[in-house]
C-alpha positions as a Markdown table, in Angstrom:
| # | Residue | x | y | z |
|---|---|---|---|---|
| 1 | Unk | 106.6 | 149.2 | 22.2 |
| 2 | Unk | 106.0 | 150.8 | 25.7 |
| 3 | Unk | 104.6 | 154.0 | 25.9 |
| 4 | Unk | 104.8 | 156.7 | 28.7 |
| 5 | Unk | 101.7 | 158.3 | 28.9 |
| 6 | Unk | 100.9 | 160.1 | 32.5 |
| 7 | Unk | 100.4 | 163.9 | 33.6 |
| 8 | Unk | 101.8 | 163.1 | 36.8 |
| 9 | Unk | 105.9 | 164.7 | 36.7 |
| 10 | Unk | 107.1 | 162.4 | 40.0 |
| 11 | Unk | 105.9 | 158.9 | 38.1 |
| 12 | Unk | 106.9 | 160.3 | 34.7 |
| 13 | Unk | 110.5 | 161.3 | 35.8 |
| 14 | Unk | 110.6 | 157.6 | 37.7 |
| 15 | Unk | 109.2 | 156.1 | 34.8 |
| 16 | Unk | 111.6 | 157.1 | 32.1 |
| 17 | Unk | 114.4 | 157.5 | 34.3 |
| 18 | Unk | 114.5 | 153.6 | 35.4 |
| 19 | Unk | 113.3 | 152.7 | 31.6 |
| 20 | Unk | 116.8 | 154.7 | 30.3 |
| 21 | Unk | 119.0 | 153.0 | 33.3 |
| 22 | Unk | 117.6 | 149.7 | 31.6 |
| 23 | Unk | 118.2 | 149.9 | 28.0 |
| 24 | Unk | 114.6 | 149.8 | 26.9 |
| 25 | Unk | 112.7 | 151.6 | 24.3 |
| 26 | Unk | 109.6 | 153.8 | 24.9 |
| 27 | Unk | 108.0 | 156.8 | 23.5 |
| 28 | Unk | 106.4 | 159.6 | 25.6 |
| 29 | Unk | 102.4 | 160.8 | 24.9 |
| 30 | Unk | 100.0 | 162.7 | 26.7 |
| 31 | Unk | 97.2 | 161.4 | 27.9 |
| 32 | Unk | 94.6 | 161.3 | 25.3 |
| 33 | Unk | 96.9 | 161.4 | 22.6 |
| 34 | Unk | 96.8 | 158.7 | 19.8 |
| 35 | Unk | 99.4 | 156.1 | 20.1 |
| 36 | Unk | 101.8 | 154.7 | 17.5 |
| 37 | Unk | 100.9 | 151.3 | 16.0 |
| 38 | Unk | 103.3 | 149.2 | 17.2 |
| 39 | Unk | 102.0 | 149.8 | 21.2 |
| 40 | Unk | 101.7 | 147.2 | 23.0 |
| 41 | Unk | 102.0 | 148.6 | 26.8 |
| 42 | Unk | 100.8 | 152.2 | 28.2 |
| 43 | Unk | 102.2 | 153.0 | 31.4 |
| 44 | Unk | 100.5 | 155.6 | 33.5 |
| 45 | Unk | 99.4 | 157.2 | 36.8 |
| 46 | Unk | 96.3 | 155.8 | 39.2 |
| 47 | Unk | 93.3 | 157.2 | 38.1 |
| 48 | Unk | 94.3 | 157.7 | 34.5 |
| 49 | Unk | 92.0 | 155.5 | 32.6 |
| 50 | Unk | 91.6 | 157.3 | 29.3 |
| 51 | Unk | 90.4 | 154.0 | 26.5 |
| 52 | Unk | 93.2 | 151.9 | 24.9 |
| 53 | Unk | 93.0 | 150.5 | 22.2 |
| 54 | Unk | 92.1 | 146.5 | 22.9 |
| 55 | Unk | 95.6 | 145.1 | 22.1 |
| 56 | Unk | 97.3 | 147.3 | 24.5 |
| 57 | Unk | 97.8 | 146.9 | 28.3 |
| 58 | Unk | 97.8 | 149.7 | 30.7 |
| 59 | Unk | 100.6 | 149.5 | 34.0 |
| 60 | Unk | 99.7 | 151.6 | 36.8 |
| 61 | Unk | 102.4 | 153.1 | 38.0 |
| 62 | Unk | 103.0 | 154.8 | 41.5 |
| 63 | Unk | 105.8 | 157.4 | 42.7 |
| 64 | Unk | 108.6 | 155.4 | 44.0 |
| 65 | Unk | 107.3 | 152.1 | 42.4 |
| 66 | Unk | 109.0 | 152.4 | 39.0 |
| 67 | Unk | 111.3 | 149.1 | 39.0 |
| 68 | Unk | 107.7 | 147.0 | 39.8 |
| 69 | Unk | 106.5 | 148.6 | 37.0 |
| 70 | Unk | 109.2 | 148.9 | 34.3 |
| 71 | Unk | 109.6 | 145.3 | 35.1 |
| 72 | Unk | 105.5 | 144.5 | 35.0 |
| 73 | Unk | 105.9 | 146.5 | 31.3 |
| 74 | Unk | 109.0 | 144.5 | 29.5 |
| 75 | Unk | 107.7 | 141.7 | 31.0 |
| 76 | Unk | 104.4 | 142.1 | 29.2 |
| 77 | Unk | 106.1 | 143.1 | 26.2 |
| 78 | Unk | 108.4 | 139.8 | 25.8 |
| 79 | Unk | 105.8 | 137.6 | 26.7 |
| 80 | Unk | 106.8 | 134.4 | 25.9 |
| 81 | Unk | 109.4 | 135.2 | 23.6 |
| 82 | Unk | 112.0 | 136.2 | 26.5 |
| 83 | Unk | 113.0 | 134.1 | 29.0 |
| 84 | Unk | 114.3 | 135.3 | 32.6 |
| 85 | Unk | 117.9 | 134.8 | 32.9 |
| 86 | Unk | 120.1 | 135.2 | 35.8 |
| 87 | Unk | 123.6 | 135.8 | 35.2 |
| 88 | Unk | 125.9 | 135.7 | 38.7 |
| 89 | Unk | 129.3 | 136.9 | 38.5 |
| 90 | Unk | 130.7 | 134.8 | 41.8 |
| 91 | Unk | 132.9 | 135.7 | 44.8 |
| 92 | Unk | 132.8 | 136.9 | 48.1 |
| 93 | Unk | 130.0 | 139.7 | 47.3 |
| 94 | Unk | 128.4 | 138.1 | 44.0 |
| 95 | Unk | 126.9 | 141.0 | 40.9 |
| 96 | Unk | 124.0 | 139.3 | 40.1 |
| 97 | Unk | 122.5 | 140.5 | 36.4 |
| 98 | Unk | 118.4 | 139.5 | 35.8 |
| 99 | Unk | 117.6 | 139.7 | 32.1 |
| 100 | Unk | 114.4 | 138.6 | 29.9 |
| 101 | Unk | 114.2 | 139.1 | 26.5 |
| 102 | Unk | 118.2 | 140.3 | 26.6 |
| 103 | Unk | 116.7 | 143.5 | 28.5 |
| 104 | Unk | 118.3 | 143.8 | 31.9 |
| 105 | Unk | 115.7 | 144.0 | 34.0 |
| 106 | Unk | 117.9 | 144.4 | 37.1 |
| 107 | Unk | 121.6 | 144.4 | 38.9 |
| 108 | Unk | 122.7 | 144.0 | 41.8 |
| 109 | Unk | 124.4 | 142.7 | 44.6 |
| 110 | Unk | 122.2 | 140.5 | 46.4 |
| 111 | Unk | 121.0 | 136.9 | 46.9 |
| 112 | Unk | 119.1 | 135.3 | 44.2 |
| 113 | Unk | 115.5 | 136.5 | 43.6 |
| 114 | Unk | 112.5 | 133.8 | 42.9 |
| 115 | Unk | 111.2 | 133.5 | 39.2 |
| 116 | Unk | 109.6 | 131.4 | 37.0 |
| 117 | Unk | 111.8 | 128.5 | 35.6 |
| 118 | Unk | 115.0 | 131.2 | 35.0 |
| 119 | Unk | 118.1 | 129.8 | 33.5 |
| 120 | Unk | 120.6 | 130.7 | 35.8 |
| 121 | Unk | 124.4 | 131.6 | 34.5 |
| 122 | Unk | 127.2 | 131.6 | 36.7 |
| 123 | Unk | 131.1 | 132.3 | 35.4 |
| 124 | Unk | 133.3 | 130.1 | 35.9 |
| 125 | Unk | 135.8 | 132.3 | 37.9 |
| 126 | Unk | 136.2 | 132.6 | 41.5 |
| 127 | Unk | 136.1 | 128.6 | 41.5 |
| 128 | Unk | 135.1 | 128.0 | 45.2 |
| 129 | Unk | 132.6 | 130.6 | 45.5 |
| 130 | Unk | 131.0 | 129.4 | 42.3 |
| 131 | Unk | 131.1 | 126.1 | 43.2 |
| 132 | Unk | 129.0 | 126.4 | 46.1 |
| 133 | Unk | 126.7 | 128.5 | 44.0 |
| 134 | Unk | 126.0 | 125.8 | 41.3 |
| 135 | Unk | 125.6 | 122.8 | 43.8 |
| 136 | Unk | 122.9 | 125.4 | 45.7 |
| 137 | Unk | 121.1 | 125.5 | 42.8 |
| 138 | Unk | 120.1 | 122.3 | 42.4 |
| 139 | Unk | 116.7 | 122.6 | 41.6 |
| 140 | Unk | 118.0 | 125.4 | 38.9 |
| 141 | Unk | 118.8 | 124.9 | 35.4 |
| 142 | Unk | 122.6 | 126.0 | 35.5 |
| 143 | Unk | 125.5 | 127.1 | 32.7 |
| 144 | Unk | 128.8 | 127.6 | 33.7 |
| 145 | Unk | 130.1 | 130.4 | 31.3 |
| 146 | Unk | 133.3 | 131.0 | 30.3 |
| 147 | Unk | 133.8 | 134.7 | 31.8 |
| 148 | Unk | 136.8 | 136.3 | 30.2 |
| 149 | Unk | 136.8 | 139.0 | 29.5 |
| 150 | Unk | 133.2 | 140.1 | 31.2 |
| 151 | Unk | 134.8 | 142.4 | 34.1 |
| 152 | Unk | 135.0 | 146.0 | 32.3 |
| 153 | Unk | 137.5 | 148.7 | 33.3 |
| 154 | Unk | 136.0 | 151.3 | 35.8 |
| 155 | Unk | 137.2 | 154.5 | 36.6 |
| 156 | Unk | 137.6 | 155.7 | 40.4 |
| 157 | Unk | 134.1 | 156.2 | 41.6 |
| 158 | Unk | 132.7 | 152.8 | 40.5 |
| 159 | Unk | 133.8 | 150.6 | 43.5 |
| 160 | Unk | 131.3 | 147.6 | 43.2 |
| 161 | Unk | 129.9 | 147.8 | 39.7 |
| 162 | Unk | 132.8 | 145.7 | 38.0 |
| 163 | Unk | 131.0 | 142.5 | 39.6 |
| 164 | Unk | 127.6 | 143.8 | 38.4 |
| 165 | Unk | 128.7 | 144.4 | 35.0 |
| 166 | Unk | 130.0 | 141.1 | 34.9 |
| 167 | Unk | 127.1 | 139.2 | 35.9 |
| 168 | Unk | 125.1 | 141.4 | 32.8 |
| 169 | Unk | 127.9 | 140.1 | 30.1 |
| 170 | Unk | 127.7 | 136.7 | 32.0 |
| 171 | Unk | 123.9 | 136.1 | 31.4 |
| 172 | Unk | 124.5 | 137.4 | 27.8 |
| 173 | Unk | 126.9 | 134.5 | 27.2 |
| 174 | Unk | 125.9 | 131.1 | 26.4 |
| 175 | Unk | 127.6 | 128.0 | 28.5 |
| 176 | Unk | 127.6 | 124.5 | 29.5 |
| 177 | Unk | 124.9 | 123.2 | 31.3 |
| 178 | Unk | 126.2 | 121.7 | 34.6 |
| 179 | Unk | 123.8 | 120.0 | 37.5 |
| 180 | Unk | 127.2 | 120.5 | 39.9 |
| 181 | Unk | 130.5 | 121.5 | 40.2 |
| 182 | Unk | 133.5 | 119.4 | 42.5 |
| 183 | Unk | 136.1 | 121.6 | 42.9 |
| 184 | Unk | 139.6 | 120.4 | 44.9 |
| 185 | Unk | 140.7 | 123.4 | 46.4 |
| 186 | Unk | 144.4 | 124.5 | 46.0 |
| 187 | Unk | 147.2 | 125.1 | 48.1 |
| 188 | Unk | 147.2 | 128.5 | 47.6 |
| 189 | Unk | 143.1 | 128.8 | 48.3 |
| 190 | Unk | 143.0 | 126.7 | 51.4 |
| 191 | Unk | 146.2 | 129.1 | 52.4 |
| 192 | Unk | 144.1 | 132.2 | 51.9 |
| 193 | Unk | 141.1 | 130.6 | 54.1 |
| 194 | Unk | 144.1 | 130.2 | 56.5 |
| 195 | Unk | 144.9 | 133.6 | 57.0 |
| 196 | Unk | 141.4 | 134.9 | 56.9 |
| 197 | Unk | 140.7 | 132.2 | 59.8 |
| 198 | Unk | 143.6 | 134.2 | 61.4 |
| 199 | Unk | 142.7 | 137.5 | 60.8 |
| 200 | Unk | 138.7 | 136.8 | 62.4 |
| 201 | Unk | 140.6 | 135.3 | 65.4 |
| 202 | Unk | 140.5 | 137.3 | 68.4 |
| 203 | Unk | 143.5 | 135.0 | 69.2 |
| 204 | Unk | 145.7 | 135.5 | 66.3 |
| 205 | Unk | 144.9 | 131.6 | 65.8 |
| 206 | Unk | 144.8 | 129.7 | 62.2 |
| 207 | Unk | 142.2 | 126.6 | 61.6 |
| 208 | Unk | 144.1 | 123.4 | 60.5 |
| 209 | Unk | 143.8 | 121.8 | 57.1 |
| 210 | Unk | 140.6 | 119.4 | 57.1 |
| 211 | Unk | 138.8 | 122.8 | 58.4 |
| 212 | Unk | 139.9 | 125.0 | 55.5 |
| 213 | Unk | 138.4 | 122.7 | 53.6 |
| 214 | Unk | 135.0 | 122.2 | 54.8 |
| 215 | Unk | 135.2 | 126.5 | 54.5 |
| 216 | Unk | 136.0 | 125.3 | 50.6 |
| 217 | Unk | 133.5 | 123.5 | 50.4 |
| 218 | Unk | 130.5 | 125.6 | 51.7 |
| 219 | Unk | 129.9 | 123.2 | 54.5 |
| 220 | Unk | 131.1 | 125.7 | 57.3 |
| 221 | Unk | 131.8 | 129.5 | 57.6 |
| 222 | Unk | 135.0 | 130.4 | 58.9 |
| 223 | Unk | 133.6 | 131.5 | 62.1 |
| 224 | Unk | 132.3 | 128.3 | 62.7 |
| 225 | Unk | 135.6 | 126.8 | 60.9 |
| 226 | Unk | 137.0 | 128.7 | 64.3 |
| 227 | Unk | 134.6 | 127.6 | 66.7 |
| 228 | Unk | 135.1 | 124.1 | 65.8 |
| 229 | Unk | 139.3 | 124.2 | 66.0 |
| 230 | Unk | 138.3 | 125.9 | 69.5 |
| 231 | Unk | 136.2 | 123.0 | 70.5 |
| 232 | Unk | 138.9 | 120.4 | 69.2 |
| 233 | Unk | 141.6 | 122.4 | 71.5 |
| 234 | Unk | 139.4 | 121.8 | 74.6 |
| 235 | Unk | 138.8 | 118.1 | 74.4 |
């Protein structure tokens, strides 16, 4: 069990604000007070170094700081038991979900973080983008999940967390472990790169075929997709 024991307000309203965002159980004490038995981590203030018992370990815990610690605390807690697992709900702006333990340590919309051997798992939606991610993540063990289903509804307000939410139902579901994914765009998808090609051209121009599908495959952005059907034009 975590335990929030501190008689400093700013870290104690961090503290249990960013443990309640998370899911994770914890009890409040005061300083000084006796502890339940099942204790395992204190979390407190800087200077705050009442005696613990010797099975428990104290986080120190700074205003502004209470992700590091949070994460330092469950991470403590699982120990060995819980492993870090990365689910990534794929597309053009990917909601990336870090659990350990099945806590969800955090969510976001941001390039993978480092961690020790994590199992990363990626739907199997949005086939290019995820594509690219799996081959990335080569040196990565990788499951492609099946991810209906994952995206909840959102009311108005919400704009961003469907893909987050996702990625959190996606590293809670177990998939098929996959060192790479070949994917042979469609019509339809190369057609799409097509008209976003188009609509980055200052020239109202359109990269041919064998372009949109280097941009398929991860091998060239479309603005270099448009500097290269520039550079073909001049020759």
């Amino acid at each position: 069990m975590i335990v929030v024991a501190t008689e400093d307000f700013e870290v104690y309203h961090d503290i249990v604000a960013e443990l309640r965002d998370r899911g994770v159980a914890f009890t409040t004490r005061e300083p000084g007070d006796d502890f339940p038995d099942r204790t395992r981590v204190v979390i407190r203030a800087a200077g705050e170094d009442d005696p613990l018992p010797a099975d428990v370990e104290p986080v120190v815990a700074a205003a502004g700081s209470a992700r590091h610690a949070v994460a330092e605390a469950v991470s403590i807690l699982r120990g060995e038991e819980g492993r870090t697992i990365v689910g990534v709900d794929p597309g053009p702006r990917p909601g990336i979900a870090v659990l350990a333990g099945g806590t969800v340590l955090a969510a976001f919309q941001v390039p993978l973080a480092d961690a020790p051997d994590p199992l990363v798992r990626i739907g199997d939606g949005a086939r290019l983008q995820g594509a690219q991610l799996v081959n990335d993540l080569d040196d990565r063990t990788v499951e492609l999940v099946d991810e209906t289903g994952t995206t909840p509804y959102l009311g108005t307000g919400a704009r961003g967390m469907g893909d987050v939410l996702a990625a959190v139902n996606i590293a809670r579901r177990s998939g098929e472990i996959t060192a790479s994914r070949d994917v042979e765009p469609t019509a339809g998808e190369l057609q799409r790169i097509k008209d976003r090609s188009r609509e980055a051209s200052e020239n109202d121009r359109t990269i041919d075929e064998g372009l949109a599908r280097r941009v398929a495959a991860g091998e060239l952005t479309v603005g270099e997709a448009l500097a290269a059907h520039r550079g073909d034009d001049e020759e």
